[in-house]
N, C-alpha and C positions, 0 to 999 in steps of 0.2 A: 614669276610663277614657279620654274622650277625651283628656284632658291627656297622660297615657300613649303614647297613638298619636301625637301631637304631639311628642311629644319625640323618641321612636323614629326618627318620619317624618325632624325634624332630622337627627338622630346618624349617619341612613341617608345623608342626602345629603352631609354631610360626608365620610364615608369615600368616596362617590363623585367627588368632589371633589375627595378627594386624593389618590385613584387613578388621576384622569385620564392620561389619557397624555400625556408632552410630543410638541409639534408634530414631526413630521417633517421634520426641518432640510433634507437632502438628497435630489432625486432618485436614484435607485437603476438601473442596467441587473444584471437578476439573467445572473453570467456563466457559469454551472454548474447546469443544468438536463437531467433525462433527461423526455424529455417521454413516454416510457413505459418499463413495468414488465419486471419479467423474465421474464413471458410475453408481451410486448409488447403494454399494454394500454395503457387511457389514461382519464382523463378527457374530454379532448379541449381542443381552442382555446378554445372560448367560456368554458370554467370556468376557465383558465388565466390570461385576458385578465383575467376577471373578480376573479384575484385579485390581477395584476399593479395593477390599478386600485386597488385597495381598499389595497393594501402602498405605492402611490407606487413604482411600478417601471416605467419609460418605456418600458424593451425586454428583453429576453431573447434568452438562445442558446435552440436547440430544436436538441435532439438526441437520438437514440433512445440502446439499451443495443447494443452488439456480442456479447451474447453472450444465449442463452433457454435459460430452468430447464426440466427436463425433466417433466412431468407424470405421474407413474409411473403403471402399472400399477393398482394396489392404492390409489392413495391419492386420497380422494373429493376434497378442493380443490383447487384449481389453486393452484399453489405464485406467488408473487409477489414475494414477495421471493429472492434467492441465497443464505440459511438458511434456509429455510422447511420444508423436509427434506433428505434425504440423496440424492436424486437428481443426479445430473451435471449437467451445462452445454456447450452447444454455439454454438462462433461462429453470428452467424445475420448472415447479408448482405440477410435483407428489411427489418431494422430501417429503415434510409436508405430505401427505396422506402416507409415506411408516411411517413415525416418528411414526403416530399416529395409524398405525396398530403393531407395535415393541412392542409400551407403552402398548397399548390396550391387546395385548396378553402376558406381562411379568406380572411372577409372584404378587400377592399384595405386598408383604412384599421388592421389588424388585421398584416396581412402586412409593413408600414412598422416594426414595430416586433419581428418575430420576425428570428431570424438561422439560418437552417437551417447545421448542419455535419453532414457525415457519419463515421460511425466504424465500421463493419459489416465492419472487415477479421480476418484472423488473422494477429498480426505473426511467425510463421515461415513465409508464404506468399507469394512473390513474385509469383504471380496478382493481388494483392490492390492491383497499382497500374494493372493492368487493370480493375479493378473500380471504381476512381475515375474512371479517365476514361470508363466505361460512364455513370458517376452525372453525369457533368459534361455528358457528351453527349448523354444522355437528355432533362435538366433545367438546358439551360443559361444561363448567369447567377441562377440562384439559389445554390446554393451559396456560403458564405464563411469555409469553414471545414475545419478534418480534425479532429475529436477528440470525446466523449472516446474515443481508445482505449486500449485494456489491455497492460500489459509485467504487472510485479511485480504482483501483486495481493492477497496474503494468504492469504482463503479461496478465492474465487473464484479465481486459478491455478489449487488444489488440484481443486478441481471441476468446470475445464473440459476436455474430452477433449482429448486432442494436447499436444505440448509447450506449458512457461511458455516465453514469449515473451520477450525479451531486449530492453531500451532501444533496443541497437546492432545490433540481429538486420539482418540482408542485407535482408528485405521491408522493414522499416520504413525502413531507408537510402530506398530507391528514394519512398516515400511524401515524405521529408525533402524532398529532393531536388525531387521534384515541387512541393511546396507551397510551397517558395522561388520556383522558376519563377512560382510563379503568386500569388503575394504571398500566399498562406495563412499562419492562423494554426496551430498542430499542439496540441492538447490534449492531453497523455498521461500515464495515472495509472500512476505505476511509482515502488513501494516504495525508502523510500531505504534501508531495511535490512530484517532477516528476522524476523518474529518480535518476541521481546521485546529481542533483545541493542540497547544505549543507543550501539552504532557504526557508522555510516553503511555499511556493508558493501556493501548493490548500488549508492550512488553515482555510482562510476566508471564503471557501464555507462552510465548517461543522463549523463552528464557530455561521456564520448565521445560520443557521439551529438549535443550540444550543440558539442562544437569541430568536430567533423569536416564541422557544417553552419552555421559562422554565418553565412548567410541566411534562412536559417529562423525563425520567431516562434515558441518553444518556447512554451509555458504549463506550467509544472507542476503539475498538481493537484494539491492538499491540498498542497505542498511536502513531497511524498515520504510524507507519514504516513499510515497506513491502521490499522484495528484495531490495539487493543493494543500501541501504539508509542508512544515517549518518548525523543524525543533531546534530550540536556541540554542543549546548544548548538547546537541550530537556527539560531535567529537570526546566531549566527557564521557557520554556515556557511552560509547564503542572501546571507548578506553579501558573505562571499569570494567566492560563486562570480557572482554579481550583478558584482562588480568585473571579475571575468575574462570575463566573457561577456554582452557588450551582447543579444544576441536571449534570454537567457534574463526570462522573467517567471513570475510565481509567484500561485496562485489560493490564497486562504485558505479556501475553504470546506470543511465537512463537520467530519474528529474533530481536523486541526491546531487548527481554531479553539478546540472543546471541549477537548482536549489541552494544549494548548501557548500560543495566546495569552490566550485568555479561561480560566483555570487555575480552575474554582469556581465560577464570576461574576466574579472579579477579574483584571481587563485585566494583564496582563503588560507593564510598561512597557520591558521589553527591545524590544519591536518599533519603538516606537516611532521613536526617530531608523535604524532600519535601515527603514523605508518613507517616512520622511520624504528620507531620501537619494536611495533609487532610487522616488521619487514618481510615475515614470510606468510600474512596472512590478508594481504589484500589480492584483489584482482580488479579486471576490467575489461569492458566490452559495450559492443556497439547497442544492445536491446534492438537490433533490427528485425522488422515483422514479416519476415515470407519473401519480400523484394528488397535486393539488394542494390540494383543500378538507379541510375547511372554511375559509373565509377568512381566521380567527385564527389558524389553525398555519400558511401559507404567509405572513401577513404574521408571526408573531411569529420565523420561523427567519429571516427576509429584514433585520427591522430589528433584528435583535439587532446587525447592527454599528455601529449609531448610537453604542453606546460606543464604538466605536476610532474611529470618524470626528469625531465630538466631542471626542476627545483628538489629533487631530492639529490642524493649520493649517488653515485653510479651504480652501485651497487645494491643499493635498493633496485633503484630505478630497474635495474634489469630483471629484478626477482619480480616485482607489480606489473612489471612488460609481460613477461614472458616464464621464468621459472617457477613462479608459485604454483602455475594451474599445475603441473605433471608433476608436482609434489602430491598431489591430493586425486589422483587417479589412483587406480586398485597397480600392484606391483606387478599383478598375474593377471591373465582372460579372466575372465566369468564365466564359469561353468557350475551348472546346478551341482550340489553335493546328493549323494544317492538319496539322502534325508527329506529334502527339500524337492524331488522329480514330483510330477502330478499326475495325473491321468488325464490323456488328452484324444 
């Protein structure tokens, strides 16, 4: 019997053994984060930090969601996710003022590595570049950022009250615009096409909006993919448009990566020499929604790109980890220029 447990005991540590995990090659900045839910909840800082530490993640964006699920009537849970039921969606502009009381009261040594951006607008609203410079003015030089916000969205368009928002919509222009002025970066998730069809169809609209401002630091989120999308030739066309438009950069996170480059488990070596080219314009990040723990799921979503960072060059590899994002933050705080102060 003992000899039994002995062996077992062996056989147990072996498989432990070989299950270890390889070392974590690369620091990490996770660059796609909602630091709450869609009824704007949260973990909080401390669980956040705690699992940034634990993943090998040196910093983060912190950004809330621009839009809260509506809680119905009749229905006993608080809805959390934007499926969670059949209730609508409404822009909400408190999202940024919860961000910036989270920052405001986490630790210093804590706040050195968070990057607040605001996104709390509605892009058919041209109020909504008054509403940045409230946020700038309010809480100034904190701020380093605009996004994510919403154009094309899939389900969430469908379910948010008021018109879908358009790439090239007149408000978002003026937000462009702004965030150039002031060295921002602009996060903005807008569908490259509709649905299931495999043809870039709303493209052009954020395309325009990419020439009409190259000053601007676009980011594309997910590279246009949302739900149940599949475009054959992704990689070509991030490439072409990568060539035509130095400010555009592109974030891999969320279903492109499950999608398109990680197809299965199996890395998709099309990307490969198209991020090796434009080396200093990708990033990545977890798309986590408000809750961050248990510490295995926030580190297993965060290092799952160790496989494409270990198939590039070291040297990419560390620029797509980690150096790209604080190439594309403002050089200086944010402070309103006397031009731009409002009355408040």
């Amino acid at each position: 019997m003992k000899k039994a447990i002995l062996v077992l005991f062996f056989l147990m540590t072996i498989v432990v053994c070989i299950s270890a995990e390889v070392p974590m090659k690369y620091e990490i900045v996770d660059a796609h984060v909602h630091y709450v839910d869609f009824a704007q909840n949260t973990d909080g800082v401390e669980k956040f930090i705690e699992c940034m530490d634990y993943a090998k993640v040196t910093d983060a964006v912190m950004w809330g969601l621009p839009v809260t699920k509506i809680w119905g009537e009749y229905t006993k849970v608080q809805p959390v996710h934007s499926l969670a039921d059949e209730t609508r969606m409404y822009w909400d502009t408190k999202t940024d003022y919860l961000i910036a009381t989270a920052y405001l009261n986490a630790k210093p040594e804590h706040q050195k590595r968070l990057h607040p951006f605001m996104c709390g607008f509605d892009g058919i609203d041209k109020n909504s570049l008054d509403q940045v410079k409230r946020l700038i003015q309010t809480y100034p030089g904190m701020w380093q950022g605009i996004g994510e916000i919403f154009a094309h969205h899939d389900y969430i368009s469908y379910m948010t009250s008021g018109q879908i928002p358009r790439p090239d919509s007149a408000a978002y222009d003026m937000l462009y615009k702004f965030a150039a002025k002031y060295d921002m970066p602009v996060v903005i998730h807008t569908n490259i096409t509709s649905g299931d069809n495999p043809e870039p169809i709303l493209m052009y609209q954020f395309i325009n909006a990419v020439k009409k401002n190259p000053n601007t630091k676009f980011i594309w989120a997910h590279v246009g993919i949302s739900n149940d999308m599949y475009i054959p030739n992704l990689t070509s066309i991030i490439s072409e448009q990568m060539e035509k438009y130095p400010n555009l950069n592109a974030d891999l996170s969320w279903v492109v990566w499950n999608y398109q480059v990680d197809k299965g488990g199996k890395l998709d070596k099309a990307w490969i020499p198209v991020i090796e080219k434009y080396s200093d314009r990708f990033l990545i990040g977890t798309d986590i929604v408000g809750h961050f723990m248990p510490l295995e799921k926030y580190k297993s979503i965060i290092r799952k790109y160790d496989v494409l960072l270990n198939a590039l060059t070291p040297e990419t590899a560390r620029k797509v980890a980690h150096d790209n994002f604080f190439k594309l933050l403002p050089k200086q705080k944010v402070v309103l220029k006397p031009e731009d102060r409002i009355q408040m």
